[in-house]
C-alpha positions as CSV (number, residue, x, y, z in Angstrom):
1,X,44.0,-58.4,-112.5
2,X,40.4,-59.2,-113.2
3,X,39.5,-62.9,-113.6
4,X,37.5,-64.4,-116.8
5,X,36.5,-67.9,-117.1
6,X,36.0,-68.7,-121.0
7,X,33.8,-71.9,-122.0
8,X,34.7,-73.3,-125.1
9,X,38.5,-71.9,-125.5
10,X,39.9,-74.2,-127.6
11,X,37.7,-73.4,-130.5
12,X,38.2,-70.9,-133.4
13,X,36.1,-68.5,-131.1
14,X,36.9,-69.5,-128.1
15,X,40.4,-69.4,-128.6
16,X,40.6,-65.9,-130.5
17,X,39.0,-64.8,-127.3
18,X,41.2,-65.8,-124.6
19,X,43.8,-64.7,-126.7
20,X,42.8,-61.1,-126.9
21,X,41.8,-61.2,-123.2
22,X,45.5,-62.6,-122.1
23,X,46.2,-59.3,-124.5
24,X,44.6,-57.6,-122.5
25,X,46.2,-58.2,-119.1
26,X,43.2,-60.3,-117.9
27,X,43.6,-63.8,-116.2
28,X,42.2,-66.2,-118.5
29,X,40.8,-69.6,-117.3
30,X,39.7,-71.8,-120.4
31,X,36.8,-75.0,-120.3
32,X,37.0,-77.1,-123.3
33,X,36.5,-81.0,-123.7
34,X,40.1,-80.4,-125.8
35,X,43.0,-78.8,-124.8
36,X,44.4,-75.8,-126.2
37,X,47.4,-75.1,-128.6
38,X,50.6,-75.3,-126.8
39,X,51.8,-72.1,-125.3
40,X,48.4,-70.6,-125.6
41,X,48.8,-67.8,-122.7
42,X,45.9,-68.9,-120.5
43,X,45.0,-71.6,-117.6
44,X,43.3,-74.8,-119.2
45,X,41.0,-77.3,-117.7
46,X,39.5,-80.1,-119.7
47,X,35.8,-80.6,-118.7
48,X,32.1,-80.7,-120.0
49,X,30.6,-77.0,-120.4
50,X,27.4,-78.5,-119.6
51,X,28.3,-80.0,-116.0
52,X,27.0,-77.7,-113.5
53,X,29.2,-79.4,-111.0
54,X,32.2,-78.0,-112.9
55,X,30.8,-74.5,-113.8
56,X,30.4,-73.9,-110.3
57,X,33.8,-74.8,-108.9
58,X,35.5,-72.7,-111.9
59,X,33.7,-69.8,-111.5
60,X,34.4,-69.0,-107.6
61,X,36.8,-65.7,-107.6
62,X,35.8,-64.9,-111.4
63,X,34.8,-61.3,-112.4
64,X,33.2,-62.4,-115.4
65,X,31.7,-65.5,-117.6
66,X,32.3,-65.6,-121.3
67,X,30.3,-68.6,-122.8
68,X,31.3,-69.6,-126.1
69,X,31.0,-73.3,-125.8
70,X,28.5,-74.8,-127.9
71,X,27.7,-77.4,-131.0
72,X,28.0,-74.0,-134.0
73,X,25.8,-75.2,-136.4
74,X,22.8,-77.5,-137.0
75,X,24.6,-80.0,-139.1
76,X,27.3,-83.0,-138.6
77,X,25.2,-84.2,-135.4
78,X,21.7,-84.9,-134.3
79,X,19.1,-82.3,-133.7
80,X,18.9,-83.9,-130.3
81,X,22.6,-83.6,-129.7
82,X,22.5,-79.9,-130.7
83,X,19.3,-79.3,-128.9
84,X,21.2,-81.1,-125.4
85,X,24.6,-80.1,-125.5
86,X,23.7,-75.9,-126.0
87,X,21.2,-75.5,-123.2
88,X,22.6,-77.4,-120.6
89,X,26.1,-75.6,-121.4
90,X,24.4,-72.2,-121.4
91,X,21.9,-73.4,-118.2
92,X,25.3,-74.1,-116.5
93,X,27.4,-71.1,-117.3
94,X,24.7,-68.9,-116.1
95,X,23.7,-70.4,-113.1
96,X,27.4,-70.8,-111.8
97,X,27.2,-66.9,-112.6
98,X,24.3,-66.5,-110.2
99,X,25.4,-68.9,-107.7
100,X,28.7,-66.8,-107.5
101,X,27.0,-63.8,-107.9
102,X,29.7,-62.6,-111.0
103,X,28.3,-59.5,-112.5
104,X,29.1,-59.9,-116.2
105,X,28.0,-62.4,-118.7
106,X,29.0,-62.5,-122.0
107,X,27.7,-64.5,-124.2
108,X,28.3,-65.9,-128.0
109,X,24.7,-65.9,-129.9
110,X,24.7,-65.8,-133.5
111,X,22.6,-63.7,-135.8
112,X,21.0,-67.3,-137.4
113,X,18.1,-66.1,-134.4
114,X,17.0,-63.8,-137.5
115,X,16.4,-67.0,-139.3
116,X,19.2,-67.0,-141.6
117,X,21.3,-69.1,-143.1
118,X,19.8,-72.8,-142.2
119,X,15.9,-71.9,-142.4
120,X,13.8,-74.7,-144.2
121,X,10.7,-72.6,-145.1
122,X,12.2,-69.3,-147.0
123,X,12.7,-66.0,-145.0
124,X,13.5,-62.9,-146.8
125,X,14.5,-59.3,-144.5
126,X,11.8,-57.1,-144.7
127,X,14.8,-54.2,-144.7
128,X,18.4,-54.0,-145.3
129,X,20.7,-53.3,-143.4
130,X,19.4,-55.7,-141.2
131,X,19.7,-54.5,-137.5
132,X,18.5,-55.6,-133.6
133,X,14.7,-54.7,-134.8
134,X,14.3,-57.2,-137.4
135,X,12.4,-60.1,-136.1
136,X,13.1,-62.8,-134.7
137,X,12.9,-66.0,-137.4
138,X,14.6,-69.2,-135.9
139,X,13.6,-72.3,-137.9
140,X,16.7,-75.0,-137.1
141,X,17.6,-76.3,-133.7
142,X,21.3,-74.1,-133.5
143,X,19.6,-71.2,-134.3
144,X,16.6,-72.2,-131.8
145,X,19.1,-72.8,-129.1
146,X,21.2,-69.4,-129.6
147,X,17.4,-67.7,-129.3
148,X,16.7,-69.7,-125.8
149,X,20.2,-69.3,-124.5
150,X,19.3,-65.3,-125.3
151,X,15.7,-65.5,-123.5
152,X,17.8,-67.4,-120.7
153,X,20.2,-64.6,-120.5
154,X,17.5,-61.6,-120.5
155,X,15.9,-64.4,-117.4
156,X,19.0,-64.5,-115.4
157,X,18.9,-60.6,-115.6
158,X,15.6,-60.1,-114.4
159,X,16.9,-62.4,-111.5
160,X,19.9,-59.9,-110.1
161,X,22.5,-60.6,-112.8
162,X,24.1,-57.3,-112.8
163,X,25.0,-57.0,-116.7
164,X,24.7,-59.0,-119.6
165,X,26.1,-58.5,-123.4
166,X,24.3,-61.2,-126.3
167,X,26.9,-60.8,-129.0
168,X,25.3,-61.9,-132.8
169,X,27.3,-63.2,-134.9
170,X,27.7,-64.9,-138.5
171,X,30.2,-66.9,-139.9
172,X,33.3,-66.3,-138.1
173,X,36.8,-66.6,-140.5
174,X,40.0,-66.6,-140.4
175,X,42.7,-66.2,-143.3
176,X,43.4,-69.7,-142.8
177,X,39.6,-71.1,-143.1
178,X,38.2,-68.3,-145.3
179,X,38.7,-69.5,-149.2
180,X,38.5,-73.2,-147.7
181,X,35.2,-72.6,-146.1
182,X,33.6,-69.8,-147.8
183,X,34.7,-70.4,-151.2
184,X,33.1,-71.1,-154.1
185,X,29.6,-70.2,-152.2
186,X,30.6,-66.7,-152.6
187,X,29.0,-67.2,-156.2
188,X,26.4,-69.5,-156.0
189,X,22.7,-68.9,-154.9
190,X,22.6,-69.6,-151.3
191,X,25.0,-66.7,-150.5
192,X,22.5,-64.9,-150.2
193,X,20.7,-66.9,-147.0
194,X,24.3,-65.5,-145.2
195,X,23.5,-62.3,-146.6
196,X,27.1,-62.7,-148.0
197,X,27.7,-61.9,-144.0
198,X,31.2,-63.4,-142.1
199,X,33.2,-62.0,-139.6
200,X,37.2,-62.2,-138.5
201,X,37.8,-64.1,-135.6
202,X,40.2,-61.2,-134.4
203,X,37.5,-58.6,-134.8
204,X,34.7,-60.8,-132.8
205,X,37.6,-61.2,-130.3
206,X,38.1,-57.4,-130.0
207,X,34.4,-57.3,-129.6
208,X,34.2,-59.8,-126.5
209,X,37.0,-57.5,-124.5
210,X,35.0,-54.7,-125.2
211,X,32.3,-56.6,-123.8
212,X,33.6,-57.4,-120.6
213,X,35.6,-54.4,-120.2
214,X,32.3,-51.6,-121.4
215,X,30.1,-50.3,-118.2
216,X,26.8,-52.2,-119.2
217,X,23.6,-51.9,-117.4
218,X,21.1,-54.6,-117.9
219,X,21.1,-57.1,-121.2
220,X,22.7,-56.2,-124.3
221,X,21.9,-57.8,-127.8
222,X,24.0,-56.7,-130.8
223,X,24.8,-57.8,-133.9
224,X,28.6,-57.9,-135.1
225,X,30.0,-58.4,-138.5
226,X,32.9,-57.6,-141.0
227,X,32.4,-54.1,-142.5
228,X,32.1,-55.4,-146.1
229,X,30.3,-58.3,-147.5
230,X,31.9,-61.5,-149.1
231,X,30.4,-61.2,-152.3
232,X,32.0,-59.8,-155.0
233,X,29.3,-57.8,-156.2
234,X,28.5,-54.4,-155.4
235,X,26.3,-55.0,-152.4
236,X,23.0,-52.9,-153.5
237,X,23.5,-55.2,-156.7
238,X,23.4,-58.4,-154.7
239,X,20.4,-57.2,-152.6
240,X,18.3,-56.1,-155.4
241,X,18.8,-59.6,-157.6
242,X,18.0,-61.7,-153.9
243,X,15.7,-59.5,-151.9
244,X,13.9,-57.4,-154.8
245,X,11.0,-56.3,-151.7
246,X,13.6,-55.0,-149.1
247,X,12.8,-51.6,-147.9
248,X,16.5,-50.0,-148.1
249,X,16.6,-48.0,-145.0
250,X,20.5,-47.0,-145.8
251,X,22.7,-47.0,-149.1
252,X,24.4,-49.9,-149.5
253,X,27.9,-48.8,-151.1
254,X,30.1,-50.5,-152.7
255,X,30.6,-54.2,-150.7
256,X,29.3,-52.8,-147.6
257,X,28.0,-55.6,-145.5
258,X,24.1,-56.1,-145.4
259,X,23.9,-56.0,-141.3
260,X,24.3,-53.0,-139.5
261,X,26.3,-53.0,-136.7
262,X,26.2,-49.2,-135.4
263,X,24.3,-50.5,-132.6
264,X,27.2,-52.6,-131.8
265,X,29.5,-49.7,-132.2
266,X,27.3,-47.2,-129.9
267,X,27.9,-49.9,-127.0
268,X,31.4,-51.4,-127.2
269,X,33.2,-48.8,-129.6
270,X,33.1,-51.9,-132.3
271,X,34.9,-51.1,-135.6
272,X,36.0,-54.7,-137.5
273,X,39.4,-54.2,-138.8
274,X,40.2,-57.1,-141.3
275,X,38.6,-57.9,-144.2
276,X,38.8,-61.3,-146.4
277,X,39.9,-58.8,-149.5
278,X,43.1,-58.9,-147.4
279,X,43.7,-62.4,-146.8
280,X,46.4,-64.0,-148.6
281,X,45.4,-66.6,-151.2
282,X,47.0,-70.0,-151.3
């Protein structure tokens, strides 16, 4: 039975992933400064992700790192605190990987490296879909972090780390969180700096096993998301009233989403499965 350590496991990604890794038949070992719900399936240790001391100890016998602890969004805490907390976590996760010489890395990024949602100066896609080409736009310190922690990945690589998979993500959901969280944005303006863009927490957890299960040379960066938008508006409809200059490289029908992920797809077989149309409404 292969061996995962998982930083961050307590939290809604975290969590969704150990849970589709026990699922899986792997041995799940989970780092979180809280524990996790009772009867959660997998080993627990309560520690800092960004002690180096700890990384290190955990990760002897692992096949592979997943590292989804981190601050998830540039708001609530200092800029410092944000700016901290990420990179030492990610500095430590990967160099307990090289230390132990474990040949996968997996690790959560966000697609907010494109510059969306929390930029301060406006960015606008030059295309839509948006896919792995569009430039890079980071603006805030979470999306600045997820960018480095990429960079630190692609370095760890070029040092002898065998494989390496940079998942992209946007707002992750559940049933539970989605009309709480999402809500009445869905109609207001700044829907459109998410590109009406979320994805379920069960499909981005599908998407991590593929990760650590697919043969991978080298570093992988790939965006994920839900199939269909959040919006309730046709998605060509949305586009054209937000993003009026977008080349449209590929139809967007009905409430398609507005990020591609075939790349995503070529690599780890992706295909999201839920959508919030399905969710059941308090």
């Amino acid at each position: 039975m292969s061996r995962v350590l998982v930083t961050g496991s307590s939290g809604l990604l975290g969590s969704h992933v150990c849970a589709a890794l026990v699922a899986a038949h792997y041995e799940v070992t989970g780092l979180d400064l809280a524990a996790p719900a009772q009867g959660s399936g997998w080993s627990h240790v309560t520690g800092d992700a960004g002690r180096l001391d700890i990384l290190a100890e955990l990760c002897a016998g692992m096949d592979t790192v997943v590292h989804c602890a981190a601050i998830p969004r540039p708001t609530g805490r200092a800029a410092s605190d944000v700016f901290h907390i990420n990179m030492s976590a990610t500095y430590a996760a990967l160099e307990a990987t090289r230390l132990h010489r474990i040949e996968r890395f997996v690790y959560a990024s966000s697609f907010s490296v494109l510059g969306y949602p929390f930029f301060e100066q406006p960015v606008a896609p030059p295309y839509l879909p948006v896919d792995e080409a569009h430039p890079i736009g980071t603006q805030d310190v979470y999306a600045t972090t997820k960018w480095l922690g990429e960079e630190m990945v692609e370095a760890a690589v070029r040092r002898g780390l065998h494989s390496a998979v940079s998942l992209r993500m946007p707002w992750i959901q559940t049933p539970a969180t989605f009309f709480h969280d999402v809500g009445l944005r869905r109609t207001q303006p700044d829907a459109a700096r998410d590109l009406w863009a979320y994805l379920d927490a069960r499909d981005a957890a599908d998407a991590f096993v593929a990760a650590v299960q697919r043969p991978i040379i080298g570093h992988l960066r790939l965006l994920l998301s839900a199939a269909d938008s959040y919006g309730d508006q046709p998605s060509a409809e949305l586009a054209a009233a937000a993003y009026p200059q977008a080349e449209m490289r590929k139809q967007l029908a009905g409430n398609t989403a507005l990020i591609d992920t075939s790349a995503a797809y070529d690599a780890l077989g992706f295909t999201p499965r839920y959508s919030w149309r399905d969710y059941p409404r308090a």
